[in-house]
C-alpha positions as CSV (number, residue, x, y, z in Angstrom):
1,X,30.4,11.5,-15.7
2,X,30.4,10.2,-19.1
3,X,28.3,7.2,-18.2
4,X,24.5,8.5,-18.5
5,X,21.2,6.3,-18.4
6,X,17.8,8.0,-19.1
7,X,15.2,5.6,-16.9
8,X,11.3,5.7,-17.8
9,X,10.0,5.8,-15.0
10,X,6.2,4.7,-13.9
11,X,6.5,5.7,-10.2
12,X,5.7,1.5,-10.0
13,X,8.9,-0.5,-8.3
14,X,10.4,-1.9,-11.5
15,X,11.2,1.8,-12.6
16,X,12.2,2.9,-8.8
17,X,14.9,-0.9,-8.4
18,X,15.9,0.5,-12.3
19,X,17.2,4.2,-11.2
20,X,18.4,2.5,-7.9
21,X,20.3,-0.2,-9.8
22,X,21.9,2.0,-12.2
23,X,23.2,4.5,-10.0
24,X,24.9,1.2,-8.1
25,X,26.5,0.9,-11.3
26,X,28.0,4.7,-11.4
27,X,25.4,5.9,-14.1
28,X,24.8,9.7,-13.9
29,X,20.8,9.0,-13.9
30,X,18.0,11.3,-15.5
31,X,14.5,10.4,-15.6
32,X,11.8,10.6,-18.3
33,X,7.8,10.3,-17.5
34,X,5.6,9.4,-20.3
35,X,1.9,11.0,-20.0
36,X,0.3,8.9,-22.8
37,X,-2.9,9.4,-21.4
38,X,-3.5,6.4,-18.9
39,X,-6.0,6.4,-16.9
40,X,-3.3,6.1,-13.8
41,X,-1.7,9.1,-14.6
42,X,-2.3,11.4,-11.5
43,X,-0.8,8.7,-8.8
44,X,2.2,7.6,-11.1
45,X,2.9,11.4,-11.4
46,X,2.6,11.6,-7.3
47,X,5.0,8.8,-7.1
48,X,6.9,9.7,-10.0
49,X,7.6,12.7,-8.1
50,X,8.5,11.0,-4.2
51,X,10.7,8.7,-6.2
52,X,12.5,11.9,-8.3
53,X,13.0,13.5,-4.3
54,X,14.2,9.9,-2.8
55,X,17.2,9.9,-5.7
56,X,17.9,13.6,-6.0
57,X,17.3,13.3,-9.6
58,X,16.3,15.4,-12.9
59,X,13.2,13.6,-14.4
60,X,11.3,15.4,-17.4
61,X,7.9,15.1,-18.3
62,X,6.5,14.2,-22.0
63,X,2.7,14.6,-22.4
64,X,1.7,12.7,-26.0
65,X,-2.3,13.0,-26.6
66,X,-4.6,10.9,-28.5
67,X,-7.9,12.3,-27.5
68,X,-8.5,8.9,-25.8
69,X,-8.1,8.1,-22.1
70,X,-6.6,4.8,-21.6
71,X,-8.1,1.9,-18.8
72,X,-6.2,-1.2,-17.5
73,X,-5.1,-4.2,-19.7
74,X,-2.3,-4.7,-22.4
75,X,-2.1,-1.6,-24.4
76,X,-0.2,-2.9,-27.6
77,X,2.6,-1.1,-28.7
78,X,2.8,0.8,-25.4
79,X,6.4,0.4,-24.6
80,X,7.5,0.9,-28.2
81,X,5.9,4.0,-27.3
82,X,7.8,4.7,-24.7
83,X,11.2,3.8,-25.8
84,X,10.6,5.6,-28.7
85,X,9.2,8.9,-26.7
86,X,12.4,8.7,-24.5
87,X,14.7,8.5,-27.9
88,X,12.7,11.6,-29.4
89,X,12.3,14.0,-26.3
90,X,14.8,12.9,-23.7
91,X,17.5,15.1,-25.0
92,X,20.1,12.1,-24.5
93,X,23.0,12.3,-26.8
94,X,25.2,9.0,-25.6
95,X,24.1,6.7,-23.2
96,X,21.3,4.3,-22.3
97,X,18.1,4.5,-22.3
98,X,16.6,2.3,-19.9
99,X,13.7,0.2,-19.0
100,X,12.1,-1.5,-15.9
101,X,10.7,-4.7,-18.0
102,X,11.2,-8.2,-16.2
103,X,10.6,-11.7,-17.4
104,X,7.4,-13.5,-16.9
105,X,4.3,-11.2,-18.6
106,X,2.7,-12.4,-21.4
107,X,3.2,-9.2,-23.3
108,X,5.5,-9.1,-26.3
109,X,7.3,-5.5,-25.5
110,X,8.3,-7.5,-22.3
111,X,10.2,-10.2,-24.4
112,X,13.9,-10.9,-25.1
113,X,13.0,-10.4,-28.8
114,X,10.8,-7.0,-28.1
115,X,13.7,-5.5,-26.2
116,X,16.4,-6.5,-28.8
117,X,14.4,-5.2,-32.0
118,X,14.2,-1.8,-30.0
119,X,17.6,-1.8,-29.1
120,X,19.0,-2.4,-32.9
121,X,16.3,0.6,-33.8
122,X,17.7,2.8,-30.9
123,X,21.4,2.2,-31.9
124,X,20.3,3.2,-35.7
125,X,18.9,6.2,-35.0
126,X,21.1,7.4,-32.5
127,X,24.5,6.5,-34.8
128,X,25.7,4.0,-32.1
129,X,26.1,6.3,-29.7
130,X,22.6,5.6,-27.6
131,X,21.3,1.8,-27.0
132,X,18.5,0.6,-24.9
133,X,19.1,-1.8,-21.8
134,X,16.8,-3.9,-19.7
135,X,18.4,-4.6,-16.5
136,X,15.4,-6.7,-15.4
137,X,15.0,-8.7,-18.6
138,X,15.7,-12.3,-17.2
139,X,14.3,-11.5,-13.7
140,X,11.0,-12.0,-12.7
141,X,9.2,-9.6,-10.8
142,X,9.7,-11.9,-7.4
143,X,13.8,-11.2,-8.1
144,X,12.9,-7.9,-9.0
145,X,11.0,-7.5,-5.5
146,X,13.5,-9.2,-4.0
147,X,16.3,-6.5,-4.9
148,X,14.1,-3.6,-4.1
149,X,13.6,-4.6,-0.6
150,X,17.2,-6.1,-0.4
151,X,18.0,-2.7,-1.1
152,X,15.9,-1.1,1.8
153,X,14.0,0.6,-1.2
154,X,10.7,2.4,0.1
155,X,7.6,0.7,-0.9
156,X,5.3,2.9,0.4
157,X,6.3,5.8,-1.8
158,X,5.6,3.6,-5.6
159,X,2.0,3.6,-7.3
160,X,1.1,0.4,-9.4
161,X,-2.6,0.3,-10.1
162,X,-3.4,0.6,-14.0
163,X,-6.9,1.9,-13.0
164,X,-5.6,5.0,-11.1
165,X,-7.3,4.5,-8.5
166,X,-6.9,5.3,-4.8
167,X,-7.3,2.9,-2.8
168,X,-5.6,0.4,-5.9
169,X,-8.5,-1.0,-7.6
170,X,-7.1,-4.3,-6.2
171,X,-8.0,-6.4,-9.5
172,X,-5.7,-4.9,-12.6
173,X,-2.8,-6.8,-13.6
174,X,-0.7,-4.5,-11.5
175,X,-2.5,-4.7,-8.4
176,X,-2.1,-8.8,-8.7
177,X,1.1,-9.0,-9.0
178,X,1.6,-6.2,-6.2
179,X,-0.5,-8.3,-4.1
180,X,1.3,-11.8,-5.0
181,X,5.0,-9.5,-3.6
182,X,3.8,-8.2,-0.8
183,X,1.9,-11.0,0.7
């Protein structure tokens, strides 16, 4: 197959509707986890690992350590980080790498501008022959919702708590918006 899309995923449902989505579209599908030292790390890993059984899929792990262990909230530059982690270790020659971000945060690495910055960096390092897509980028996360359970996806098998808790902490960013879908 000559059509191959690297997904980071989070084990949260943006990441699980992006492998879905892009496998509806023929991609041959890889995954790439990012351990960048979040505090949620153990229960995205869990779920990282239910959704990697679900698809039948290869997903890698990439461990990058800055001593510190990171809470809930923005973390600036975090999916620069990412998309930059997938570019350097996710072994992907031509193709996409891809993204689970949706419209309606606040943050600037969810924006239209974010996303087309990293793109142009992505397609410069890689010679054209890798670019960055954001399937999600002008949904918001109720569409995004909307398709994951149009698509019988399994909710019960996705972590999104930024605290890493278990039960989810219930007040995170993650956990309100969970809370807002499922309601």
């Amino acid at each position: 197959m000559d059509k191959e899309a690297l997904i980071l995923v989070s084990g949260g449902i943006d990441s699980m509707a992006c492998v879905h989505f892009m496998k509806c579209l023929g991609y041959s599908i890889r995954g790439i986890f990012i351990n960048y030292g979040q505090a949620s790390y153990e229960e995205e890993f869990r779920a990282v690992g239910k959704i990697q059984s679900h698809f039948n899929i290869e997903v890698d792990l990439v461990t990058i350590s800055s001593g510190r262990k990171l809470g809930p909230g923005e973390l600036i530059g975090r999916n620069a980080l990412l998309i930059s982690s997938a570019l350097f270790s996710g072994n992907i020659k031509k193709g996409l790498v891809v993204i689970g971000v949706h419209a309606g945060t606040p943050y600037y690495d969810c924006s239209e501008a974010f996303i087309e910055r990293m793109k142009n960096v992505v397609e410069e390092y890689s010679n054209g022959l890798v670019t960055l897509s954001a399937p999600f980028l002008d949904w918001d996360k109720g569409k995004v919702y909307k398709y994951f359970t149009n698509e019988a996806l399994p909710l019960g098998i996705t972590y999104s708590c930024e605290s890493g808790t278990l039960p989810p902490c219930g007040t995170c960013a993650s956990c309100l918006d969970r809370s807002k879908l499922e309601c």
